[in-house]
N, C-alpha and C positions, 0 to 999 in steps of 0.2 A: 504493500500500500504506500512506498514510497510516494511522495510529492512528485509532480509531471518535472520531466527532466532530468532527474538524477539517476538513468540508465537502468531502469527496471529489464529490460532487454538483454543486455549487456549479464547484469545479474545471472538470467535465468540463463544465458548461453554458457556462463561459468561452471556450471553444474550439472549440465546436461550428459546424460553416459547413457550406453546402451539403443535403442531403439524407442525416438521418444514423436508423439505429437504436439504440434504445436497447432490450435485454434486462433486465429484473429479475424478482424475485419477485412475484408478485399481489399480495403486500402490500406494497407500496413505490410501485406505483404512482399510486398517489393522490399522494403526495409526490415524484413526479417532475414531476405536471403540475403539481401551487399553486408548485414551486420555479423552473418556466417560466415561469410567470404572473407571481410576480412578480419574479426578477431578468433574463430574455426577455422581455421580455412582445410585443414584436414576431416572435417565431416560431409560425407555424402545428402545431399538436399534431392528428397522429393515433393515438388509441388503439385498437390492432391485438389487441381481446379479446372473448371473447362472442360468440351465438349468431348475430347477427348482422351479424361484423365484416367491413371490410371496407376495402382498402387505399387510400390516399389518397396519390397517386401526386404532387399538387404539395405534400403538408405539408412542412414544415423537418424534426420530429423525428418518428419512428414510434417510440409505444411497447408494446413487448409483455413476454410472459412464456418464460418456459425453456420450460413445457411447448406453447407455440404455436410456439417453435424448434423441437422437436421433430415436433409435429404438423403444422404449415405449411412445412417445411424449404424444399420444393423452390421455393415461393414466394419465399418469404424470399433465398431462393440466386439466382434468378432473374434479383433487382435489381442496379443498381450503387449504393451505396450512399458517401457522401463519407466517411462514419466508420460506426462500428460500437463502441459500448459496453456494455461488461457491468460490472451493477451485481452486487454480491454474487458477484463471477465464481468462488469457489470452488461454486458451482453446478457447472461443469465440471471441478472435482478428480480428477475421473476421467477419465483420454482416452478409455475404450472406451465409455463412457456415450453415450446418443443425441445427449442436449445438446452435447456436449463435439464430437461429430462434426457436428452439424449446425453448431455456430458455426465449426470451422475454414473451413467451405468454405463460409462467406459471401463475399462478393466486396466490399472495402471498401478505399479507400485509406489510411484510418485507421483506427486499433486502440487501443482502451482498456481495461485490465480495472481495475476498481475493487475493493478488498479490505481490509477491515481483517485479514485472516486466510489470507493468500495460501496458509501451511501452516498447515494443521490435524493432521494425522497423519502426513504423507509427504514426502521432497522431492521422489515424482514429482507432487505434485500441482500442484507449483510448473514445474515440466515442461511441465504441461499449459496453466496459462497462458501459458508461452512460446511453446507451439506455435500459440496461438490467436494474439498479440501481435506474434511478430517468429519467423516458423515457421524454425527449420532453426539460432538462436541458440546451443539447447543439444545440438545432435546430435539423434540418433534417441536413443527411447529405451533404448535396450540400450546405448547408449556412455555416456547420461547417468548409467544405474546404474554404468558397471563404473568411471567415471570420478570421479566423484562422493557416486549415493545410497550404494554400499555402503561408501566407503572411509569418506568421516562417520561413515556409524552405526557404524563402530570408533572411529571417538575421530580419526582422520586430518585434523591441522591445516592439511597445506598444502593438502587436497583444500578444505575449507572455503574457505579464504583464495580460492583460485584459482575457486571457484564463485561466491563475493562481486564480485570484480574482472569475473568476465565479463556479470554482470547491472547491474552499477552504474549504468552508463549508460542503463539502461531503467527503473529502478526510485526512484518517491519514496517515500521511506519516512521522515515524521518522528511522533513520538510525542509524546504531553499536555503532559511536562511537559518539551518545547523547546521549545514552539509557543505553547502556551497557559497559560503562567506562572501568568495571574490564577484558573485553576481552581484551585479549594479540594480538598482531598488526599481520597482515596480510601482508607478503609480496610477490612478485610476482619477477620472471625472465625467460628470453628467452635464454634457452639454445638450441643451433647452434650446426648444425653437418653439415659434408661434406658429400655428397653424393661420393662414391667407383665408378671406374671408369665404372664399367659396370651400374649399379645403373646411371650415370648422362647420358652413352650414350642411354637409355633408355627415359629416359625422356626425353633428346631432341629431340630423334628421336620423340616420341608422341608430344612434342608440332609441331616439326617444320609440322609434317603431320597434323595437324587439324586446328592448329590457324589461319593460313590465308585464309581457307576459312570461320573459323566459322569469323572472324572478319568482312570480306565482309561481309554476311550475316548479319550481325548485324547493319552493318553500312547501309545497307537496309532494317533495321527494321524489321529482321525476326530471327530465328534462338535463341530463346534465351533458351530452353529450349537444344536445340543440344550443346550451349555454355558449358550449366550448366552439362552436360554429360564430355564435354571434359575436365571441369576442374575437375569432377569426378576422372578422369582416372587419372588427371597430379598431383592430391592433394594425390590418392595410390600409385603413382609410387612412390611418395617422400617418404612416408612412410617404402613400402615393395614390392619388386619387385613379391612377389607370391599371390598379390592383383588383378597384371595386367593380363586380360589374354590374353595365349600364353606364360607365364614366369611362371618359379621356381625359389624358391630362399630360402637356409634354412634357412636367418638372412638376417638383412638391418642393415646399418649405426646406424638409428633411434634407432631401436631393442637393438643393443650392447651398444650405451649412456644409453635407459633409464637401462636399466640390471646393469651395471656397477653403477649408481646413485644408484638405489635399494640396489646393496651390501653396499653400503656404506652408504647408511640409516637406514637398517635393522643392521648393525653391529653396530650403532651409538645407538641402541635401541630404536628406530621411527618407528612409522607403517603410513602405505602411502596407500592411493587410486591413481586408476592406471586409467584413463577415453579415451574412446575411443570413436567415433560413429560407428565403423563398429565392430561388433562382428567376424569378419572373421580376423580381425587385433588381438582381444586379445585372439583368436585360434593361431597365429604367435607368440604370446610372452607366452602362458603356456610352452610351450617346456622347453625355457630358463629358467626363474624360475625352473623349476625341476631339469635340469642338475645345476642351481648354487644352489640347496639347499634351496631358500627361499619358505617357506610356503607360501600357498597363499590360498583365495576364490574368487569367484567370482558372481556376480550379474549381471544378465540382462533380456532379455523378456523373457528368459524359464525359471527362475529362479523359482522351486513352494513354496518352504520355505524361501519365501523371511524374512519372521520377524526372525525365525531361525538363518540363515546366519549371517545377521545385528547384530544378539546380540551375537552369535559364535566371531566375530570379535571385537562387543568390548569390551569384558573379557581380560582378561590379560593375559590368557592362550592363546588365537585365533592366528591367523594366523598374519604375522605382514604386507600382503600385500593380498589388495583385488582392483581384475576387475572390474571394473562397466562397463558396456554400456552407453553412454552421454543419451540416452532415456531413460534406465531404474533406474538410480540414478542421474537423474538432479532435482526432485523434491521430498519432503517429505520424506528425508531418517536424520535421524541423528546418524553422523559418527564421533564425537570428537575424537573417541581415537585416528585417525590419525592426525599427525601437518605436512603431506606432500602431494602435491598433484600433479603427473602429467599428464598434459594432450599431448596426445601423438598427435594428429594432430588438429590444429586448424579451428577453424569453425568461420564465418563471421558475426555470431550472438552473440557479447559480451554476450548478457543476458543468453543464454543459459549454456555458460564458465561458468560463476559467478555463476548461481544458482548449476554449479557442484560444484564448488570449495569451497559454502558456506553449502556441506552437511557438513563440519568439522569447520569451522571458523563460530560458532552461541553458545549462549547460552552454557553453561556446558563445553565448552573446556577454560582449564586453560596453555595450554603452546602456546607460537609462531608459528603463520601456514607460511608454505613456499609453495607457487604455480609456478609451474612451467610448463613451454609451451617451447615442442621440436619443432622445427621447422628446416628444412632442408635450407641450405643457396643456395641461389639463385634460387630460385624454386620459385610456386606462392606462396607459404605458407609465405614469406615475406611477398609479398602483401595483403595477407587478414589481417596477423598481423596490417598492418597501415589501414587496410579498416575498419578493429576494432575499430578503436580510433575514426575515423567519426563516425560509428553508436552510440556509447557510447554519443555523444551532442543530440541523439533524444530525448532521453530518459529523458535527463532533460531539455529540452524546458520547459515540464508543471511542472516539479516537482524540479527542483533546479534553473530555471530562466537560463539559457541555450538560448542565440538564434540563433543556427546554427541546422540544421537536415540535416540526412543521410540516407536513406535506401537503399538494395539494388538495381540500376538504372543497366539499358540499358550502360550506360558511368561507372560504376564500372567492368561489365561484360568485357566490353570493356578495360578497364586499368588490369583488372587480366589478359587478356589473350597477351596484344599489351606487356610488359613487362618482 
């Protein structure tokens, strides 16, 4: 559970003997194999992906992905394997997930999950690694809740203490700044924009039409997925009004700040990651980059040269601003050359932020990173901003002695939209 950056990777290749799996993301693995090559580079490598994969029964490491854990299970289960690694293993955060069941019942003498974000919303998800790691540590999960998840999320310090003590022994967990002293500091701010008058009569018209009844609704305990639509819609309106549809719109407020930061980043001689979750949003902001002159690449799920790209940009000659999609460069990517980062619409899942924001702020970056999060004033995007700050206390319930928990409830639903 090392902190992002500090070679979780690396780690788990140190250790590695026999005939082992390795699980990750599709995109990670490209950098699972160059990190073979060269600090293994006597281990034989099978890549277990594509139309016409196919299992290599004397390689040292196999590597695949979730969804071929999924899809190849019984295969996969079949083996004896000398270890068994999950990269990004909150992959499995869910026990009843396919993934989550296909890796329990691997058959491996060793067990590894690698995480910079062991909990993201729950401590049963931290459960769930247990069950894959050292099965039977935290109980079933009905004792782990009555014993445990539910007393924390009251505020209950000795259940805390007593769930810290019984994982200790399983769990490394060091962070940036004990480890890696020489990294230069991370800083973070909330840069506000006004929504233009047509842009705000937009969005209110969308809230005032759906809030009150999705609230009812919820407030009768239904409705939560219609909820999670509407604040869809109110969280692109803030953004860019040619998100919504039924609207055109050739710039938004958002658009023109982050452009504007950008000149004046790139004329400062800074290169910046630009993070979005909707790829349809960083379709809205090539435009501009083009008309003002800045270079740019871009990274997301169609991306095919993704290792290409990655090292295009960090030469000195590259582009001094590169797109990601929050899915496709929120894990396993390293981006030092940039010390800036903005995220253009915010999401309710702290960990998710952090692990974009730490493809630049880890290991091998020598100047000050600046992170930055637009958010539109008085919209919900506020609100998730402080919904943020709760869910960040789950996270360290088990791992920094923390005892408050947040996830997202029926009554957060409720406060993003009543507001």
């Amino acid at each position: 559970a090392d902190d992002m950056g500090l070679g979780k990777t690396l780690q788990a290749l140190c250790v590695l003997e026999g005939r082992c799996l390795v699980v990750c993301p599709t995109s990670v693995m490209h950098n699972w194999a160059q990190e073979i090559a060269r600090f293994r580079p006597g281990l034989r490598v099978c890549v277990f992906h594509g139309p016409k994969r196919t299992l290599d029964e004397d390689a040292h490491v196999t590597l695949t992905t979730y969804a071929l854990l999924r899809g190849e299970s019984e295969l996969l289960q079949a083996q004896r394997w000398s270890a068994v690694v999950l990269d990004e293993a909150q992959n499995i955060k869910n026990p009843d997930s396919q993934a989550a069941r296909a890796a329990f019942d691997l058959s491996a003498e060793f067990r590894v999950a690698l995480s910079g974000t062991p909990v993201e919303n729950r401590l049963d998800e931290l459960w769930s690694l247990f069950q894959f790691c050292n099965r039977g540590v935290l109980g079933t999960r009905t004792s782990f809740a009555r014993r445990f998840a539910e007393p924390i999320a009251t505020g209950d310090k000795r259940a805390a203490e007593h769930l810290r003590a019984r994982i200790r022994p399983f769990v490394l967990r060091r962070l940036k700044q004990d480890v890696a002293k020489e990294l230069p500091p991370r800083s973070e701010q909330v840069l506000y924009c006004e929504l233009e008058d047509r842009e705000r009569d937009v969005y209110d018209a969308l809230r005032a039409a759906t809030s009150r009844q999705l609230v009812e609704k919820l407030q009768k305990g239904a409705g939560v997925m219609a909820a999670l639509e509407a604040l869809l819609r109110l969280r692109q309106s803030a953004c860019h009004l040619g998100l919504v549809p039924g609207h055109e719109a050739d710039t938004s407020s958002k658009v023109e700040l982050l452009i504007d930061r950008l000149d004046e980043t790139v004329a400062n001689g800074h290169k910046a990651l630009v993070f979005s979750q909707w790829t349809s949003l960083l379709d809205k902001i090539e435009p501009h980059l083009g008309r003002s002159g800045i270079a740019y690449s871009r990274l997301d799920g169609g991306t095919r040269d993704r290792g290409g790209v990655v090292s295009d940009f960090q030469s000195d000659a590259g582009p001094p601003v590169m797109l990601v999609s929050l899915k496709a460069g929120g894990t396993g990517l390293n981006l030092t050359a940039a010390d800036h980062v903005f995220i253009v619409d915010p999401w309710w899942n702290p960990a998710v932020e952090d692990q974009a924001a730490d493809r630049t702020h880890r290991i091998g970056q020598d100047k000050p990173v600046m992170v930055y999060r637009l958010v539109a004033k008085n919209t919900v995007e506020q609100q998730i901003v402080e919904l943020q700050q709760k869910k960040r206390a789950i996270a360290r319930v088990a791992l920094d002695g923390a005892d408050q928990a947040a996830s997202l409830t029926r009554e957060d639903l409720l406060s993003l939209l009543e507001a």
